[in-house]
C-alpha positions as CSV (number, residue, x, y, z in Angstrom):
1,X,38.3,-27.3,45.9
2,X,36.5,-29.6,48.1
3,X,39.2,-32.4,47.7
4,X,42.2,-29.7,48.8
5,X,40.1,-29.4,51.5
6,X,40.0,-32.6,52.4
7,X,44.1,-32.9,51.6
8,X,44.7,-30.1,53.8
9,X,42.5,-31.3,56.7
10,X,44.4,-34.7,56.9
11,X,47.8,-32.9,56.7
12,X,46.7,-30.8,59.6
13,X,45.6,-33.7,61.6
14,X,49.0,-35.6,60.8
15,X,51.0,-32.6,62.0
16,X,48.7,-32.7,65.3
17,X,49.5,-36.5,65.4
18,X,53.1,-35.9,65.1
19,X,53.3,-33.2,68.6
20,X,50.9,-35.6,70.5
21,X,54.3,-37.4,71.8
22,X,55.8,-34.6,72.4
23,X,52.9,-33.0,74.3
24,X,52.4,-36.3,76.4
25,X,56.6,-35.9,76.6
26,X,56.1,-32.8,78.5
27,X,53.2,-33.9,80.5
28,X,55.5,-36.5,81.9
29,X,58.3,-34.2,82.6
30,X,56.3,-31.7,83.7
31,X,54.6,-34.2,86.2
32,X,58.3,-35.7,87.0
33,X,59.4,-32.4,88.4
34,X,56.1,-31.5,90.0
35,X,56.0,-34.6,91.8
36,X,59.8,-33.7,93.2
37,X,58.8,-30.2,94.0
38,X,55.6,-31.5,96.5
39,X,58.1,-34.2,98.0
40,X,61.1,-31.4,98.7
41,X,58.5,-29.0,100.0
42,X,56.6,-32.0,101.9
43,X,53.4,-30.7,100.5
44,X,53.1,-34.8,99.4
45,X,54.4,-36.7,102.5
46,X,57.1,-39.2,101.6
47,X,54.7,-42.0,103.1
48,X,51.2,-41.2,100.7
49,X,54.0,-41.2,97.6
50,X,55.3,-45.0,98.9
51,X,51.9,-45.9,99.6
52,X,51.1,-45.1,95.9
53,X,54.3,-47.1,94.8
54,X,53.3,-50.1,96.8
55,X,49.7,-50.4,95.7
56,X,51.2,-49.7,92.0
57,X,53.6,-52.9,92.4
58,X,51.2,-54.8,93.7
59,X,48.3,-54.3,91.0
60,X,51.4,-54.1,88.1
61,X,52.1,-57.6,89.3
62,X,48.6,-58.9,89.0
63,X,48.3,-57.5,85.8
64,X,51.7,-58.8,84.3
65,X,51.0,-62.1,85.8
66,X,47.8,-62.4,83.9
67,X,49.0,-60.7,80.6
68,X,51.7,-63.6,80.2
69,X,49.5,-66.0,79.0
70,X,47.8,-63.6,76.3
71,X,51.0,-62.8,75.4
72,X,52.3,-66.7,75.2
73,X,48.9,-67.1,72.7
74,X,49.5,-64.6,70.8
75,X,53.1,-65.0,69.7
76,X,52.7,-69.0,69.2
77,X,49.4,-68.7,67.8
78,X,49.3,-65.2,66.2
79,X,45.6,-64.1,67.4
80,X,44.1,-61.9,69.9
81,X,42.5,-64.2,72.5
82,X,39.3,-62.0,74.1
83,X,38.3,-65.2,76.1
84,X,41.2,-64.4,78.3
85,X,39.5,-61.9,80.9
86,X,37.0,-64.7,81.2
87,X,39.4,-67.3,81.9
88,X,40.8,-65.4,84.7
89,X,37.2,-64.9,86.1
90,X,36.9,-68.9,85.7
91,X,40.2,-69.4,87.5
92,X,38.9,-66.9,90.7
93,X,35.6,-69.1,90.9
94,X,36.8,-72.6,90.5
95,X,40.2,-71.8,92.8
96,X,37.7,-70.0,95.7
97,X,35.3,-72.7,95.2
98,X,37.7,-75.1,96.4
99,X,38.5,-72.6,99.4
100,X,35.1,-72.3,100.4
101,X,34.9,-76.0,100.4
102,X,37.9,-76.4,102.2
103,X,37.3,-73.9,104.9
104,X,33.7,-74.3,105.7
105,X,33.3,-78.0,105.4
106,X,30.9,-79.6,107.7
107,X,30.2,-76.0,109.1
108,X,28.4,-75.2,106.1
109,X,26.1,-77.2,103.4
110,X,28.4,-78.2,100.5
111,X,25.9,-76.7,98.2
112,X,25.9,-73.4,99.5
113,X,30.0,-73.8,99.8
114,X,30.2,-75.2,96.4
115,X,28.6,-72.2,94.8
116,X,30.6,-69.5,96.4
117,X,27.2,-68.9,98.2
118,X,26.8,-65.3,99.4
119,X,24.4,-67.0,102.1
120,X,28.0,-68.0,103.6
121,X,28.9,-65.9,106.2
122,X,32.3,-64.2,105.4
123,X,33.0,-63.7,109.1
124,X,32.6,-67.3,110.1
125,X,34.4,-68.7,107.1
126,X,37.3,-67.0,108.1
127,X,39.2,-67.6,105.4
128,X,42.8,-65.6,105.0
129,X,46.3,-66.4,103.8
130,X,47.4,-66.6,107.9
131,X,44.1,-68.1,110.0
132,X,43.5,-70.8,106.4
133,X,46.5,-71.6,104.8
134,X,45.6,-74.7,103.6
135,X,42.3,-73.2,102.2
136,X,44.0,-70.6,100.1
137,X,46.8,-73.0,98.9
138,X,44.5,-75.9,97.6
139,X,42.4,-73.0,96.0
140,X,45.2,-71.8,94.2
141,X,46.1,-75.4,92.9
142,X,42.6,-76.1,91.5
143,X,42.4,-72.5,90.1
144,X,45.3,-73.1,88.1
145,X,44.6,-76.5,86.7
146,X,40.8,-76.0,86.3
147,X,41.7,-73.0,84.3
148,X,44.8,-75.1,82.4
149,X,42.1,-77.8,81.3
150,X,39.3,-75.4,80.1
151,X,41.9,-73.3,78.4
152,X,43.5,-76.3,76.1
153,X,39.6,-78.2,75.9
154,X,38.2,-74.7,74.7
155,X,41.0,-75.1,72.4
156,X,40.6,-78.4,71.1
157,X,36.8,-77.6,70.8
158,X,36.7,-74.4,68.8
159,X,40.0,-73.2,68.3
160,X,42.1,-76.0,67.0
161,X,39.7,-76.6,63.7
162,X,40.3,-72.7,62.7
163,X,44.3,-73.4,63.1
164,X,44.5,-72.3,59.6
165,X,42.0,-69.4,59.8
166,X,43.1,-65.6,60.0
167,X,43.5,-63.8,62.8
168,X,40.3,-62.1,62.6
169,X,38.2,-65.1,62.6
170,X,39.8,-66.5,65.3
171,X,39.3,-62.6,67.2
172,X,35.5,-63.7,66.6
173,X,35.4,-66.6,68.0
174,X,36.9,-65.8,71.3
175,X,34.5,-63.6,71.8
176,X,32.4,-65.6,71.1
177,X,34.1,-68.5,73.7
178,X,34.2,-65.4,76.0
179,X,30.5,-65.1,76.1
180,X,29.5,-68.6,76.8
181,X,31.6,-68.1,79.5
182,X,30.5,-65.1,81.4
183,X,27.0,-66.2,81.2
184,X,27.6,-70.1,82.1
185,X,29.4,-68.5,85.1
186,X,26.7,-66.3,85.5
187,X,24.2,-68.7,85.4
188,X,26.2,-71.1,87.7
189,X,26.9,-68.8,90.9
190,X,24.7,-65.7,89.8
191,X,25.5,-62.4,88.7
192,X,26.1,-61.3,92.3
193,X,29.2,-59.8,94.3
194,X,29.9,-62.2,97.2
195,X,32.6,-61.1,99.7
196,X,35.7,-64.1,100.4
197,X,37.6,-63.3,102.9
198,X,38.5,-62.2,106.1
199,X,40.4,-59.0,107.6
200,X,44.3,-59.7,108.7
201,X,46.5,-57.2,110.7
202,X,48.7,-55.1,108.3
203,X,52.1,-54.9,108.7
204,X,53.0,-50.6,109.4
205,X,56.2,-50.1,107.6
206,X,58.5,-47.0,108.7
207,X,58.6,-44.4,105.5
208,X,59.4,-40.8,106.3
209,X,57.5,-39.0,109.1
210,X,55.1,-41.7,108.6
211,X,54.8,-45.1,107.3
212,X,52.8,-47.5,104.8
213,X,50.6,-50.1,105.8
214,X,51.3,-54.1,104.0
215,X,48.3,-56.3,103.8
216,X,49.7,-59.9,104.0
217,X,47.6,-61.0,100.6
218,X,49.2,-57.9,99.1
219,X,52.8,-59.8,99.7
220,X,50.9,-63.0,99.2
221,X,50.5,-61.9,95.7
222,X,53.5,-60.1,94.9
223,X,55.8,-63.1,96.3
224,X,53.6,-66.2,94.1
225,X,53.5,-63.5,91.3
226,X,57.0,-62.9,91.5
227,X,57.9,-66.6,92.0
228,X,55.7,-67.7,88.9
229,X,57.2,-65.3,86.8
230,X,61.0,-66.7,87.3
231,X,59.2,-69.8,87.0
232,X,58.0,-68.8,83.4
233,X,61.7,-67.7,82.8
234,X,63.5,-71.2,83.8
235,X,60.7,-72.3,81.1
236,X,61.7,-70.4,78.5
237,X,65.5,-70.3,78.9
238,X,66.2,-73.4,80.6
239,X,64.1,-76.5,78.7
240,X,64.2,-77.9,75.6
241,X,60.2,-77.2,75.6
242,X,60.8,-73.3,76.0
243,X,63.7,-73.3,73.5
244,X,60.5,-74.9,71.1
245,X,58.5,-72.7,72.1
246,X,60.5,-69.2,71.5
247,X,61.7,-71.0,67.7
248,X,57.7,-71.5,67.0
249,X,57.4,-67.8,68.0
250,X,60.1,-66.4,66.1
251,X,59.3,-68.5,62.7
252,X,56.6,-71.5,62.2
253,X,57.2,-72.5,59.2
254,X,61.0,-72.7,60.4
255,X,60.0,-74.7,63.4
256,X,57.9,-77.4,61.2
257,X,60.8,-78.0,58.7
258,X,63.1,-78.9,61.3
259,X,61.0,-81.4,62.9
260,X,59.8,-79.1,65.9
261,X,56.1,-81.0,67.6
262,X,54.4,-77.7,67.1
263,X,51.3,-79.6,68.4
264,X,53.0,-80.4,71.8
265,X,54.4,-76.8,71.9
266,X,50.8,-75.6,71.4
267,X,49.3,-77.5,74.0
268,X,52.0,-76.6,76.5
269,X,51.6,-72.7,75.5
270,X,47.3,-73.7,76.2
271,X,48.4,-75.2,80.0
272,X,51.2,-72.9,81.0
273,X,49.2,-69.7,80.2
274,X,46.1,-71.1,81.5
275,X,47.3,-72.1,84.6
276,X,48.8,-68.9,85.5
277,X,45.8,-66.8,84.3
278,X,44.0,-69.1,87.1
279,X,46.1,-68.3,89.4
280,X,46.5,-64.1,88.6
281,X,42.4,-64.4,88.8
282,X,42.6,-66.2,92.1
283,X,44.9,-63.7,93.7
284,X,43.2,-60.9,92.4
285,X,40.3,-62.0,94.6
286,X,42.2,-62.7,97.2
287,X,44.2,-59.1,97.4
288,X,40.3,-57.5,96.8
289,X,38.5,-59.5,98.8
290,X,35.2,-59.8,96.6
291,X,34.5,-60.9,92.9
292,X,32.1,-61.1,90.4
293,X,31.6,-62.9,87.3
294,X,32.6,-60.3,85.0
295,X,35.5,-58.9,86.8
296,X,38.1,-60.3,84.2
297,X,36.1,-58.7,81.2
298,X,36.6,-55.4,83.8
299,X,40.2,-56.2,83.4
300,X,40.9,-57.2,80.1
301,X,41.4,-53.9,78.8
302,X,44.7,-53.3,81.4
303,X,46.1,-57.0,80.6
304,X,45.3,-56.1,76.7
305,X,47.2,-52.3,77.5
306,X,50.1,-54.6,79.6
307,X,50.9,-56.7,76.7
308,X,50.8,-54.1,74.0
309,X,53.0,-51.7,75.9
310,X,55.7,-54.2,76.8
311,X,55.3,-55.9,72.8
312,X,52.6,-57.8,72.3
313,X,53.9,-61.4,71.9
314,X,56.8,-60.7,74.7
315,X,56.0,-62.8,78.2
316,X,59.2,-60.7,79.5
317,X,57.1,-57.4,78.0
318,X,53.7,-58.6,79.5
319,X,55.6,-58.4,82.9
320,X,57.2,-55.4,82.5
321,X,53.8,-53.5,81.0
322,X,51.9,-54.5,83.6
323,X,54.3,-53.2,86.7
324,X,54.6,-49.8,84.3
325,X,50.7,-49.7,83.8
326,X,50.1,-50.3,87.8
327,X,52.9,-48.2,89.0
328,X,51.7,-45.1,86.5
329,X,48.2,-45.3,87.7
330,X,48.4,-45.5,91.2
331,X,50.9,-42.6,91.0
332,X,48.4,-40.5,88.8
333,X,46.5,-40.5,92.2
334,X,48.9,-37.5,93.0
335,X,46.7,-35.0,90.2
336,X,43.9,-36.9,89.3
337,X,40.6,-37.8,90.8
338,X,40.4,-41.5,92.4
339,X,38.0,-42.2,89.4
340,X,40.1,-41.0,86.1
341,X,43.7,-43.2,87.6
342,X,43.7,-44.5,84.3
343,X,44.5,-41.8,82.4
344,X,47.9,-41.3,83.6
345,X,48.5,-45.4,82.3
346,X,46.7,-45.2,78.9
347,X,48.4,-42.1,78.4
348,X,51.7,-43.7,79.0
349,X,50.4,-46.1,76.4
350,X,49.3,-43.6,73.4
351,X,53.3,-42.1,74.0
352,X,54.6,-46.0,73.4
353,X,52.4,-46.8,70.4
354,X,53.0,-43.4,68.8
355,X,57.3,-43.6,68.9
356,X,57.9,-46.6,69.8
357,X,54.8,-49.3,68.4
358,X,57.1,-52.5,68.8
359,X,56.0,-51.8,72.3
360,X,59.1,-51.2,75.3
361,X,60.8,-55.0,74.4
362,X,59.8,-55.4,70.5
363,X,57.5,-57.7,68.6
364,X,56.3,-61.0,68.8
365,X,58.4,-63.5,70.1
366,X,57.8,-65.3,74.0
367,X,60.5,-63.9,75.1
């Protein structure tokens, strides 16, 4: 008796499984038609709705731009890196160090500058992508190399002798590399929020009987995003390197037989995806205007959600999960508190894994 119980508890919970996507269907299409209703009646001004879509692009693009190298990781070397929120924290503090230094040099003590110093007054820094160009464009240079060379030494130092481990061991150990981060960053510049940057006019754009207001680091990131992205592209399509790379995605074994440096192709998946992870963390910053040492562990869970919406493994997939997974919860602004916006974009989510699991462009491949 007690195990037909049991049997007929788990086939009721697999029949409640099995209307989940059609419940979340109906969510959408019920929120799809509600939203055109409020925008016919004007009950949502034209305006707040393209306000929501331009904040969704722009965060959609931070996040894609930092899921592509998780995504480059896991398809060449078949493991969940969990060091990678950290690595984009490392890539805001080492790119806005150089800034700081930069801008505020012989105004203010290197020490201070060096350390991202709160003590630094924000004001008199100054520092924004039209009053210190130069400031923000040498700091987006060292973020991404600085973050490039810690991710292929952290690899050479813990990863590379558990090349032949499982997955699950090598899951560990970037947590593992993810702690000693957060703390050596912690104990390096403290545990504090310290503001970077200074105001700059937004741009009022016409929209309805309104209009939307553009910061200029908002298109700051959006433009290097997108620009880094076709970058990433030309990579894959257009090199002999990127043609490597995708073979040692699709089949290793394959790739070693035919002669394939699956060594070089490593390290170049280690640098590229480093480097941009610098430089997604350093525009983050920018676009907020504030960090903190564990703001990429805050955001790991969206890149992780990014990647495994568009297929986990897929750099085109990282790209387009992120832009889905900013767009949907910005929009979900429209029912939902400020505080719960990420329901609408893990919801979104659940409905992917449960009928489609490959994710929106398939499996694992960097492509």
């Amino acid at each position: 008796m007690a195990v037909r119980d049991a049997s007929e508890g788990l086939l009721s919970s697999v029949r409640r499984l099995r209307l989940l996507p059609v419940v979340l269907l109906l969510l959408g299409l019920l929120s799809i038609v509600d939203l055109g209703r409020r925008l016919a009646t004007g009950e949502l001004p034209v305006s707040t709705f393209a306000t929501f879509l331009w904040d969704g692009v722009v965060f959609g693009m931070a996040v894609g731009l930092a899921g592509i190298g998780l995504a480059m990781t896991y398809s060449i070397l078949q493991f969940a890196n969990f060091a990678h929120g950290d690595y984009i924290t490392a890539g805001a503090f080492t790119g806005w160090l150089a800034a700081f230094v930069v801008a505020g040099i012989g105004s203010f003590g290197l020490d201070a500058l060096v350390l991202v110093s709160d003590t630094v007054p924000t004001g008199e820094l100054g520092i924004n992508v039209l009053a210190t160009p130069v400031a923000i464009l040498v700091g987006l240079v060292v973020a991404s190399v600085t973050t490039a060379g810690l991710a292929l030494a952290l690899d050479r130092v813990v990863f590379r002798p558990m090349r032949g481990a499982r997955g699950v061991a090598l899951l560990i150990a970037s947590v593992g590399v993810a702690l000693a981060l957060r703390h050596a960053l912690i104990i390096l510049f403290t545990g504090s929020t310290r503001s970077l940057t200074t105001d700059v006019p937004n741009q009022e754009v016409a929209v309805g009987q309104g209009g939307i207001s553009i910061g200029a680091h908002e298109v700051t990131l959006v433009v290097i995003a997108a620009l880094l992205m076709l970058g990433t592209h030309l990579l894959l399509r257009r090199t002999k390197l990127g043609t490597a790379m995708r073979a040692m995605a699709d089949n290793r074994n394959l790739a070693l037989v035919t002669g394939i440096p699956t060594e070089q192709v490593i390290r170049t998946t280690w640098l590229a995806g480093g480097a941009l992870t610098g430089v997604a963390g350093f525009l983050i910053a920018l676009e907020g205007g504030s960090m903190d040492p564990t703001f990429g562990w805050d955001l790991l869970l969206l890149v992780f959600s990014a990647v495994i919406l568009g297929g986990i493994g897929s750099v085109y997939g990282a790209i387009v999960g992120g832009i889905v997974i900013g767009i949907t919860s910005r929009l979900s602004q429209i029912w939902l508190p400020s505080e719960l916006v990420l329901v609408g974009a893990f919801g979104v989510l659940v409905f992917m894994l449960l009928v489609r699991p490959q994710g929106l462009l398939g499996g694992v491949k960097t492509v």
